[in-house]
Backbone as a chain_set.jsonl record, in Angstrom:
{"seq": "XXXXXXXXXXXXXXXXXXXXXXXXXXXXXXXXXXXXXXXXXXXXXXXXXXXXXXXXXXXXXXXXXXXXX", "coords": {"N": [[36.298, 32.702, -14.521], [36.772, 30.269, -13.1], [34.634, 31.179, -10.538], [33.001, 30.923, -12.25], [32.318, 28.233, -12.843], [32.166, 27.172, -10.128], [30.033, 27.782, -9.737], [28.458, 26.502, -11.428], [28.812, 24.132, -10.641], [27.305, 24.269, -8.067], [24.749, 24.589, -8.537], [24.033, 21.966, -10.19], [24.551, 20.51, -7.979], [22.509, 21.383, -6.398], [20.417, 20.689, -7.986], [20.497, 18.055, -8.394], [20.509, 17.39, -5.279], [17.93, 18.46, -5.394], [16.149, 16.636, -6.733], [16.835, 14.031, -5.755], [15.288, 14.461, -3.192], [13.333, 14.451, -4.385], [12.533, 11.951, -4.901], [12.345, 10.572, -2.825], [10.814, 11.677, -1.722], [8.612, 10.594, -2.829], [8.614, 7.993, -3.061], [7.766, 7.24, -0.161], [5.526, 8.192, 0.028], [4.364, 6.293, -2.012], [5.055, 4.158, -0.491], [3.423, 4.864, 1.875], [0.76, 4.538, 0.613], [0.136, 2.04, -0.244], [0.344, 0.94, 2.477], [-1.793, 1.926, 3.378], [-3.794, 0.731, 1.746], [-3.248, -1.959, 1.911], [-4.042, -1.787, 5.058], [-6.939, -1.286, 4.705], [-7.882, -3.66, 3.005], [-7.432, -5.262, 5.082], [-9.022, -4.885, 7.221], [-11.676, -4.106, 5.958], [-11.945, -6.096, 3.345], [-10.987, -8.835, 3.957], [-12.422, -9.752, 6.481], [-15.341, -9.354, 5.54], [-14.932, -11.581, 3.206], [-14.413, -13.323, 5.257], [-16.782, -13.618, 6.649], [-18.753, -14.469, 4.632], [-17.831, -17.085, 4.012], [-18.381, -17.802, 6.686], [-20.844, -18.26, 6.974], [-21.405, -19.986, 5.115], [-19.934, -21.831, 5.329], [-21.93, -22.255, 8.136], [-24.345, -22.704, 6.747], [-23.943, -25.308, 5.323], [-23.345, -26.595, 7.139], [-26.146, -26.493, 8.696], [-27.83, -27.799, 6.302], [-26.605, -30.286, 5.998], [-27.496, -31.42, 9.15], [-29.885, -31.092, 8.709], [-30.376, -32.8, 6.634], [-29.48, -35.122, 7.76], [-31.231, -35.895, 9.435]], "CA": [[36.077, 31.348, -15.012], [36.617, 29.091, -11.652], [33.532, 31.108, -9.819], [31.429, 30.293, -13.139], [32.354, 26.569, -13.067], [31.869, 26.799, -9.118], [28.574, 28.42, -9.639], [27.447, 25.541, -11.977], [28.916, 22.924, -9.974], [26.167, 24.168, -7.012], [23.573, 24.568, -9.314], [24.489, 20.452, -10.644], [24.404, 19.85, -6.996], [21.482, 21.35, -5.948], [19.482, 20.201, -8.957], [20.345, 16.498, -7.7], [19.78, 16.756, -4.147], [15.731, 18.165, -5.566], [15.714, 15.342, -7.726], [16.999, 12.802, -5.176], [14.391, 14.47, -2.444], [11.834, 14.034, -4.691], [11.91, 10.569, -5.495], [12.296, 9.943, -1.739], [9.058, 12.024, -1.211], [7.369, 9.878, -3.8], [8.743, 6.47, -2.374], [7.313, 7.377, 0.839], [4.172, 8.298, -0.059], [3.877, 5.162, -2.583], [4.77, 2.874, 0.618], [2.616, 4.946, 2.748], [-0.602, 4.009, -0.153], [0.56, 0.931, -0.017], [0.124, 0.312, 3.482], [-3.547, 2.024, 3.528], [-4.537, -0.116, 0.661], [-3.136, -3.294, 3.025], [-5.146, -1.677, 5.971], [-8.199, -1.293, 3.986], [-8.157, -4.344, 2.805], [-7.9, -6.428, 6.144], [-10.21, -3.97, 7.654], [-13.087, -4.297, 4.756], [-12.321, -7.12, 2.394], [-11.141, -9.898, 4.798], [-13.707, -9.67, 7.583], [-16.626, -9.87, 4.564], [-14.932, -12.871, 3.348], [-14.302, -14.766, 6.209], [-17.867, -13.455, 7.435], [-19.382, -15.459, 3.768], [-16.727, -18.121, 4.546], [-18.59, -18.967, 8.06], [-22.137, -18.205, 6.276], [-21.293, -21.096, 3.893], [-20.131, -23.252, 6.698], [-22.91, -22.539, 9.15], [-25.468, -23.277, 5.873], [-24.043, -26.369, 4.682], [-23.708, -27.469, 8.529], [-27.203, -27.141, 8.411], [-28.169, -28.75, 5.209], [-26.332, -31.669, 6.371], [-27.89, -31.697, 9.79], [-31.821, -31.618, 7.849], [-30.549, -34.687, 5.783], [-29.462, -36.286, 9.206], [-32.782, -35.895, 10.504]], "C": [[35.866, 30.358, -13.846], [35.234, 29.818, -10.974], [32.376, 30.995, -11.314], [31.292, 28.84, -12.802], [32.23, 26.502, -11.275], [30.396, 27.294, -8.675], [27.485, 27.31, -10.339], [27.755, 24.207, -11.171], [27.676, 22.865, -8.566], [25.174, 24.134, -7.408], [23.417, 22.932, -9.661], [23.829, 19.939, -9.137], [23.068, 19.853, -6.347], [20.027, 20.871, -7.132], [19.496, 18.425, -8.658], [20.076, 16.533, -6.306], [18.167, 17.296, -4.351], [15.481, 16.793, -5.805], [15.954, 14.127, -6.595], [15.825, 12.926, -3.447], [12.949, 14.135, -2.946], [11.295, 12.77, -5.239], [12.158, 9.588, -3.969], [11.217, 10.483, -1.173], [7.968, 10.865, -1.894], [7.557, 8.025, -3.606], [8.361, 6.718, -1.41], [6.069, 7.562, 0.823], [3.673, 6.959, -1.167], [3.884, 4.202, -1.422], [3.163, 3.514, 1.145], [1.114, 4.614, 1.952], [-0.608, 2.974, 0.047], [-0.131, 0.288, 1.455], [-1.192, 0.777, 3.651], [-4.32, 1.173, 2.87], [-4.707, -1.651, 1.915], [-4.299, -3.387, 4.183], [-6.743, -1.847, 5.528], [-8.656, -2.625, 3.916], [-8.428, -5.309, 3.874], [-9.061, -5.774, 7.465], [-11.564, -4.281, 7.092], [-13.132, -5.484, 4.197], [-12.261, -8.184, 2.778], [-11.858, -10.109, 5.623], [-14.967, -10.302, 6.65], [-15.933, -11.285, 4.024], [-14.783, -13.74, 4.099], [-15.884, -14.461, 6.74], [-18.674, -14.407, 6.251], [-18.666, -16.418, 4.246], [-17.471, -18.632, 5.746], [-20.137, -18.685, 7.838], [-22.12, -19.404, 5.816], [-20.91, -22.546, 4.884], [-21.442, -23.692, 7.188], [-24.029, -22.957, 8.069], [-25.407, -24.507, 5.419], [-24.056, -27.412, 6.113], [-24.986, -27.849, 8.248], [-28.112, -27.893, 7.578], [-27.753, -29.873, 5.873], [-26.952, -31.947, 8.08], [-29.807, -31.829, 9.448], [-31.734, -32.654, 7.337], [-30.241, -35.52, 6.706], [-30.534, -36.782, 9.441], [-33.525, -36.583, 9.51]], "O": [[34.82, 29.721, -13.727], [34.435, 28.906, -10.763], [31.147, 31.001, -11.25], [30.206, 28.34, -12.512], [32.186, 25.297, -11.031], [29.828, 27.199, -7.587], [26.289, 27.161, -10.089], [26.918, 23.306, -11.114], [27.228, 21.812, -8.113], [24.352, 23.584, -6.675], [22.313, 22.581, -9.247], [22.862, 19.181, -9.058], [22.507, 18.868, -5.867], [18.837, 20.818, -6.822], [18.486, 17.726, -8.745], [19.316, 15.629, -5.956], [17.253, 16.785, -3.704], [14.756, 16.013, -5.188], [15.117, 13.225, -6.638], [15.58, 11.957, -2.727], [11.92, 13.763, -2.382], [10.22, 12.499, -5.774], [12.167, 8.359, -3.905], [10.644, 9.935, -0.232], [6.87, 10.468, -1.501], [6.795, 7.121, -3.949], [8.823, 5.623, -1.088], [5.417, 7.027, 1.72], [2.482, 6.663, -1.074], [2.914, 3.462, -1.261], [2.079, 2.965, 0.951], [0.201, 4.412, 2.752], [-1.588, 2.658, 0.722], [-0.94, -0.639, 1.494], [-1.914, -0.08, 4.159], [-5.427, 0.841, 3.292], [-5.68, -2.151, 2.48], [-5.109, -4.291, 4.391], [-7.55, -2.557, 6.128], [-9.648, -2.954, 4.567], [-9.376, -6.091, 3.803], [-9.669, -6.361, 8.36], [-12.474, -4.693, 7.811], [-14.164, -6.136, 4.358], [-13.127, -8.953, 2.362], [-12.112, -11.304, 5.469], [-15.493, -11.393, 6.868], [-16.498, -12.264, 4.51], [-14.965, -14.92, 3.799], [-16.224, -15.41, 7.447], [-19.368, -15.259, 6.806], [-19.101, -16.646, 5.375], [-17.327, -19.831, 5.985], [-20.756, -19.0, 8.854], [-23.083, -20.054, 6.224], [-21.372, -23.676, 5.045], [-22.024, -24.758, 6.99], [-24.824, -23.73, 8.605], [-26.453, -25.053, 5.066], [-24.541, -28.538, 6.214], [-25.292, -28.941, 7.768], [-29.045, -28.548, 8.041], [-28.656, -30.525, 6.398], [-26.762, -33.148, 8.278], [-30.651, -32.565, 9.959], [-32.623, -33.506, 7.367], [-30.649, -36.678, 6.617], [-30.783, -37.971, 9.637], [-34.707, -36.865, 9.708]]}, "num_chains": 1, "name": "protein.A"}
């Protein structure tokens, strides 16, 4: 009886430390998306808008320097 109930108590145990490795594999790999998405984005999506962003400047500069003139 005691090595059954010490046979399920390791089984209990090792069925929680899977379970508690695998939701620390899967928080690690959600940050680590996380932070590619971040990279991505100031890599690709900020650059193109600040690159329209000084398009839209440098065009309305010049509009308003043709109505100067």
């Amino acid at each position: 009886m005691l090595l059954h109930l010490m046979v399920e108590l390791l089984l209990y145990l090792l069925v929680d430390l899977m379970l508690y490795l695998l939701v620390d594999l899967l928080l690690h790999l959600l940050v680590e998306l996380l932070l590619h998405l971040l990279l991505l984005y100031l890599l690709v999506d900020l650059p193109l808008y600040l690159s329209v962003d000084l398009l839209l400047h440098l065009s309305v500069d010049l509009l308003l320097h043709l109505l100067v003139e």
